[in-house]
C-alpha positions as CSV (number, residue, x, y, z in Angstrom):
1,X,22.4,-11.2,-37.4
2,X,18.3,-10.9,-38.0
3,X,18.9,-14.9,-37.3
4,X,20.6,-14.1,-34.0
5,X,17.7,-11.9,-33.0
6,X,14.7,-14.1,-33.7
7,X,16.5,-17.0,-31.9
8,X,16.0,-15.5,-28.6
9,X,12.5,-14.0,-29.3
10,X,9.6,-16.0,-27.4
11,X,8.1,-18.6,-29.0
12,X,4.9,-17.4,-28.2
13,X,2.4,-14.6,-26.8
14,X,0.6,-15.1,-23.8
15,X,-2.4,-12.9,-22.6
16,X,-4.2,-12.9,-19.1
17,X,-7.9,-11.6,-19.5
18,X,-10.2,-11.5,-16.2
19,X,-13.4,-12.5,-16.8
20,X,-15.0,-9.1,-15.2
21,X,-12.2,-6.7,-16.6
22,X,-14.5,-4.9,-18.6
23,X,-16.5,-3.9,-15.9
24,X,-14.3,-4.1,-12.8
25,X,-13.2,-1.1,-11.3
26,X,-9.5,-0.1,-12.1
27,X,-6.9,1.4,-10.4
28,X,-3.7,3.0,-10.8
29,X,-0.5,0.7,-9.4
30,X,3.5,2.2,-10.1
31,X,5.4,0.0,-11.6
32,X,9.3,-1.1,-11.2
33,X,10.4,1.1,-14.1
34,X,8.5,4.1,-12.7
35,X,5.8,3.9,-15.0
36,X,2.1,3.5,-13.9
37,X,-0.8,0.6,-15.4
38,X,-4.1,0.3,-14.8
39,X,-4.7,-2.5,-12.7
40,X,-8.2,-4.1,-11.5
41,X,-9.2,-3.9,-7.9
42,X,-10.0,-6.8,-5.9
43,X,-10.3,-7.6,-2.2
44,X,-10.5,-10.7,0.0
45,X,-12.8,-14.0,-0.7
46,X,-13.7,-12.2,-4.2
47,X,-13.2,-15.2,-7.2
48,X,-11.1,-14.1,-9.9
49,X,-11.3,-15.6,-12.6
50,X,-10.4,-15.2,-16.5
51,X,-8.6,-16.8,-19.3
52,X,-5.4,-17.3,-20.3
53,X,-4.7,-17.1,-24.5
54,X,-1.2,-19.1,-25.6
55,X,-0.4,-18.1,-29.4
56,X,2.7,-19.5,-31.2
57,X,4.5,-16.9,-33.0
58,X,3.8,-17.7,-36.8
59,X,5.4,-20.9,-38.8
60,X,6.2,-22.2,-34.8
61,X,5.2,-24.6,-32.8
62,X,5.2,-24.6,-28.4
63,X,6.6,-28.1,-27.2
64,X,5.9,-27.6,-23.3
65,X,5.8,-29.8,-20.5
66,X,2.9,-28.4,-18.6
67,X,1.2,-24.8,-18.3
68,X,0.1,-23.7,-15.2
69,X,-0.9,-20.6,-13.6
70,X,-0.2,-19.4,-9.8
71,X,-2.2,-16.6,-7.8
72,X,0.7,-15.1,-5.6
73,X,0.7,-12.8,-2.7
74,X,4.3,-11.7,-2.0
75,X,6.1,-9.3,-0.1
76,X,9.8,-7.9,-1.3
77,X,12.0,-6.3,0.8
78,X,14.3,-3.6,-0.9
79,X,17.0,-4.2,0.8
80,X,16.9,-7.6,-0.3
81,X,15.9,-7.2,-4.1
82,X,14.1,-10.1,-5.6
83,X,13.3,-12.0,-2.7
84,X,9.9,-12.4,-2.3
85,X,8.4,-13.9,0.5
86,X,5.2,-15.6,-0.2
87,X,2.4,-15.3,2.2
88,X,-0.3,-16.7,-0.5
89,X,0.5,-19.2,-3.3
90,X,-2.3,-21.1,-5.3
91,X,-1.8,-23.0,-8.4
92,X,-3.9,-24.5,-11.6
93,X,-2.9,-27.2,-13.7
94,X,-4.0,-25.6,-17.4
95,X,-2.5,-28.6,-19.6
96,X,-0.7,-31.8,-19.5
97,X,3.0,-31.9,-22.0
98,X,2.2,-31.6,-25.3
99,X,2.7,-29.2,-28.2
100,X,0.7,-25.8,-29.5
101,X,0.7,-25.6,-32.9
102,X,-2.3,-22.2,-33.2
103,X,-3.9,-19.8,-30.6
104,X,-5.1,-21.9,-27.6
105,X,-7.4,-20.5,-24.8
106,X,-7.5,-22.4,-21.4
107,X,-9.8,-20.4,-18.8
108,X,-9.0,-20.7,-15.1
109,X,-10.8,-19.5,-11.4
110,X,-9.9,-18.8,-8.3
111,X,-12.5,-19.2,-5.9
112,X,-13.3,-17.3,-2.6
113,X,-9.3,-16.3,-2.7
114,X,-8.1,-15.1,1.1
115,X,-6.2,-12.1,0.4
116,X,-6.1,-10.5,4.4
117,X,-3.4,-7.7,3.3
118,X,-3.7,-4.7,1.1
119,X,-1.6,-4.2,-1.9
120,X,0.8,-1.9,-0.9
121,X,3.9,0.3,-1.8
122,X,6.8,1.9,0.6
123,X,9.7,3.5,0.6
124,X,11.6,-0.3,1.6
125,X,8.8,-2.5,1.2
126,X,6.2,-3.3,-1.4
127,X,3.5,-6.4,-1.2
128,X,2.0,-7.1,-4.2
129,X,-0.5,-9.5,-5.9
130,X,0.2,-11.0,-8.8
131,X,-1.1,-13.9,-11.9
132,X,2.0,-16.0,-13.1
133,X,1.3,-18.3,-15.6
134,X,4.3,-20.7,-16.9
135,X,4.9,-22.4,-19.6
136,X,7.3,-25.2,-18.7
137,X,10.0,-26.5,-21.2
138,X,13.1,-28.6,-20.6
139,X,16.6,-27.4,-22.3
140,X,14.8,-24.5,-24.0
141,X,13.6,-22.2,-21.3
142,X,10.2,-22.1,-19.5
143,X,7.9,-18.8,-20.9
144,X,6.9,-16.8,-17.6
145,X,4.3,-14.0,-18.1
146,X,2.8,-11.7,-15.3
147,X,-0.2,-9.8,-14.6
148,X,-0.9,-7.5,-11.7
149,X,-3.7,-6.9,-9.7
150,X,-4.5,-4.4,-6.5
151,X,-6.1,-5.9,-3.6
152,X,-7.7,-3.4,-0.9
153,X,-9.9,-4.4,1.8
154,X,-12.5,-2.7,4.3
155,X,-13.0,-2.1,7.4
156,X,-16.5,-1.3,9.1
157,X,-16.4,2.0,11.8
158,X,-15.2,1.3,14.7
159,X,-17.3,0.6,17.5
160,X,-15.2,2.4,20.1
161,X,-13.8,5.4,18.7
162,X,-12.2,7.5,22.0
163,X,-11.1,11.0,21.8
164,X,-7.5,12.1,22.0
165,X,-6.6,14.5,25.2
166,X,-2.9,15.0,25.9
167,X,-1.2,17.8,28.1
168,X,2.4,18.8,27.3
169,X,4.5,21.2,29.7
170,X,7.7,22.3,30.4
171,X,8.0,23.5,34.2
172,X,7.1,27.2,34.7
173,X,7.0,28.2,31.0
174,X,4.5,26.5,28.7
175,X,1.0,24.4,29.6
176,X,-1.2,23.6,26.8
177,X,-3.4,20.8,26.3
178,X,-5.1,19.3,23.2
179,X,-7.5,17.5,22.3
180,X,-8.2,15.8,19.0
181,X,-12.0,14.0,18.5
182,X,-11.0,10.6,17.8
183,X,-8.3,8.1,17.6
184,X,-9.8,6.3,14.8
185,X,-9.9,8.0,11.6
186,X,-10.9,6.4,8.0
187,X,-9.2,7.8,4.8
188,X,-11.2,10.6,4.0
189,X,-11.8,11.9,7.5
190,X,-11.4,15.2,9.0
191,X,-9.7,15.8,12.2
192,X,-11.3,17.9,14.3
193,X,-9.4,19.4,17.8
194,X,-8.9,22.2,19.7
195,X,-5.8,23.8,21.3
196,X,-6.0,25.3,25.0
197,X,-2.9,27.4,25.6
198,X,-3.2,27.1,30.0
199,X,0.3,29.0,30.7
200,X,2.5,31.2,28.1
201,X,5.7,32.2,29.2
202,X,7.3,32.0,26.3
203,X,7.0,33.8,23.1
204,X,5.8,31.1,20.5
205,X,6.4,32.5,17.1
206,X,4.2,29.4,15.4
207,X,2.7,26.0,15.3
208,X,1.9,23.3,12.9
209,X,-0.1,20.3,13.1
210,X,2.1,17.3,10.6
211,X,0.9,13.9,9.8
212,X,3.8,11.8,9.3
213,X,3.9,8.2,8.5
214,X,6.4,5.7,10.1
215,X,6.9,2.8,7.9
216,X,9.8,0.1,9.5
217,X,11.1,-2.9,8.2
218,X,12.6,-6.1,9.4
219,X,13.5,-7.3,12.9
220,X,15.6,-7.3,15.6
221,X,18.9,-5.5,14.4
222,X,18.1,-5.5,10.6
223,X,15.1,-3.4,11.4
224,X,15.2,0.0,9.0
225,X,12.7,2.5,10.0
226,X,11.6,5.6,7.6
227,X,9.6,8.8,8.4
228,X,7.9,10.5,5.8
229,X,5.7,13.9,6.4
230,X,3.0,13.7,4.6
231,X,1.1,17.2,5.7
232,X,1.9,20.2,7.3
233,X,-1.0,22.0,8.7
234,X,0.0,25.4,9.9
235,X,-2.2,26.3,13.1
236,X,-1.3,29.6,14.7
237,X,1.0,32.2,13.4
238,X,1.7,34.1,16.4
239,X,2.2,34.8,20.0
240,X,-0.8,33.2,21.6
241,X,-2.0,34.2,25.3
242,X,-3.0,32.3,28.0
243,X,-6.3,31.2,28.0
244,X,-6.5,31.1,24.2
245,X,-8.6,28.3,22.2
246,X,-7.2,27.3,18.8
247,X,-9.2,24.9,16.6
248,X,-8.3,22.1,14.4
249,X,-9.9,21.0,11.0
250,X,-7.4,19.2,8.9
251,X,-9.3,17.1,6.3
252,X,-7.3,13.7,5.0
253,X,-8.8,13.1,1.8
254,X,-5.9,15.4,-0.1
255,X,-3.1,13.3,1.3
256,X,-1.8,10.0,0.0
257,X,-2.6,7.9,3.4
258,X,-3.1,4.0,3.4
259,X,-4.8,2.5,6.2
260,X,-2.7,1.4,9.4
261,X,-0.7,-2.1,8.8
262,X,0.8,-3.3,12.0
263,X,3.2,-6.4,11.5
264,X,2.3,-7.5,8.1
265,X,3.3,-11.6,8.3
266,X,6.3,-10.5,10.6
267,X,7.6,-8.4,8.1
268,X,6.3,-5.0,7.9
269,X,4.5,-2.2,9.9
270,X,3.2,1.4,8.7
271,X,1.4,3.6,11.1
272,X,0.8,7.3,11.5
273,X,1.2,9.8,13.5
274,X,-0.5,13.6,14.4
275,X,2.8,15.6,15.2
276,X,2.4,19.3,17.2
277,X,4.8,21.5,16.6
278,X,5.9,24.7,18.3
279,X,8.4,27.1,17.8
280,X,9.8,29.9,19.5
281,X,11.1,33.2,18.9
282,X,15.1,31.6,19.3
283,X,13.5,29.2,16.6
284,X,13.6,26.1,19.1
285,X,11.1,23.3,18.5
286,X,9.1,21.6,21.3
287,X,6.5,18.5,19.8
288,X,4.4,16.2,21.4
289,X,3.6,13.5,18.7
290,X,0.6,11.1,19.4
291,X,-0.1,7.7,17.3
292,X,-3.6,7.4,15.7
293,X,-5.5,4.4,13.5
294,X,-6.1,5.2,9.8
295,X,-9.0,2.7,8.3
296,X,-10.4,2.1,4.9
297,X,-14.1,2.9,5.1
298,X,-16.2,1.1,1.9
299,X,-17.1,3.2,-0.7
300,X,-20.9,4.2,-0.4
301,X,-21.1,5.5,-4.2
């Protein structure tokens, strides 16, 4: 049985090492199985580099024909399970056929690598970046091994940043207006806004403010749409009165935001939303919902 076993054990161990993984800064990235790694960050026209150690389990020897190793940016669909659409694909010839009899070490680089979306994880959609290095043999099997890596990328402050100033009604019984201070917010914002209640014929019992994110999916017909809320804000418990000012000051840096992605290579979109809610007294629900841009900002420390 034991002899059973070790026949389908691999014939060797491969390890990925960056060159900078010591010092690069790491982040957390979920895996498939629900756990969570330690990944390093990267993010567009960085080199990554490192090396790649091949070592044949003991008394064995590798007979390949070829290693290489493949930087891959790829999208997956969940709906479509292990498809993966890639958008980036780079490869490096490590070694010619031949055989590994003890621990070899073939280092490899990457240079300037365009990586123009972020890393990123959905309820129906994940793209991902990822180090595959094969070790190519005939009847036996190749030997695949992974490693992952995050990719995020910044964005400088807008230039034109415009306020937000909406008016929502219904005829003869409720005028307010609001006004939120940009339309252009970066991860760790705070969105400032005021509330004018103009006419109040209604008794309102209370309003929240929700950020909610939109994330859809496909095209055409196959498109699959998903809204998440991500924050409710409570604003006003309480009949207001006409002529009332309530302020906003609803700070992002608690909630689990990514930045805007709008039709990521034809696949995907996320964007966000700043969702007003009222109800009433008969515990009806009037909203007025209003799109905004989330951004990363670089990290100044």
């Amino acid at each position: 049985m034991n002899y059973i076993i070790g026949a389908f054990k691999p014939a060797c161990n491969i390890s990925i090492t960056f060159s900078d993984g010591k010092t690069r800064k790491q982040v957390p990235l979920k895996k498939e199985n629900g756990q969570t790694a330690m990944v390093p960050l990267f993010q567009s026209q960085e080199n990554i580099a490192g090396k790649i150690s091949i070592e044949p389990v003991q008394g064995k020897k590798v007979e390949h024909n070829g290693i290489k190793i493949e930087l891959l940016g790829q999208i997956e669909m969940y709906f479509d399970r292990g498809n993966f659409y890639d958008f980036t694909s780079l490869v490096r010839e490590l070694d010619v056929p031949g055989e590994i009899y003890e621990r070899k070490t073939y280092p490899f680089e990457f240079s300037t690598v365009e990586m123009p979306y972020e890393s990123y994880n959905g309820v129906n959609v994940r793209l991902r970046y990822v180090l595959k290095v094969t070790i190519s043999r005939g009847y036996a099997g190749s030997i695949v091994e992974y490693q992952d890596f995050m990719v995020r990328n910044y964005t400088p402050p807008p230039s034109i940043n415009t306020s937000i100033k909406m008016e929502v009604g219904i005829e003869d019984c409720l005028h307010i207006e609001f006004e939120y201070n940009k339309s252009k917010y970066h991860l760790k914002d705070v969105i400032i806004g005021k509330i004018y209640f103009l006419l109040v014929r209604i008794k309102i019992k209370n309003m929240d403010l929700e950020i909610r994110r939109r994330e859809s999916t496909g095209s055409g017909a196959n498109t699959h749409v998903e809204t998440e809320t991500l924050a409710k804000f409570e604003l006003m418990d309480g009949a207001p009165v006409r002529g009332e000012s309530i302020p906003i000051r609803l700070f992002l840096s608690p909630y689990e935001l990514t930045p805007t992605h709008r039709n990521i290579n034809n696949k995907f979109s996320v964007k966000y939303y700043l969702n007003l809610v009222l109800v009433d007294e008969e515990d009806r629900r009037y909203f007025k919902q209003q799109e905004v841009t989330i951004y990363r900002l670089a990290d100044t420390s």
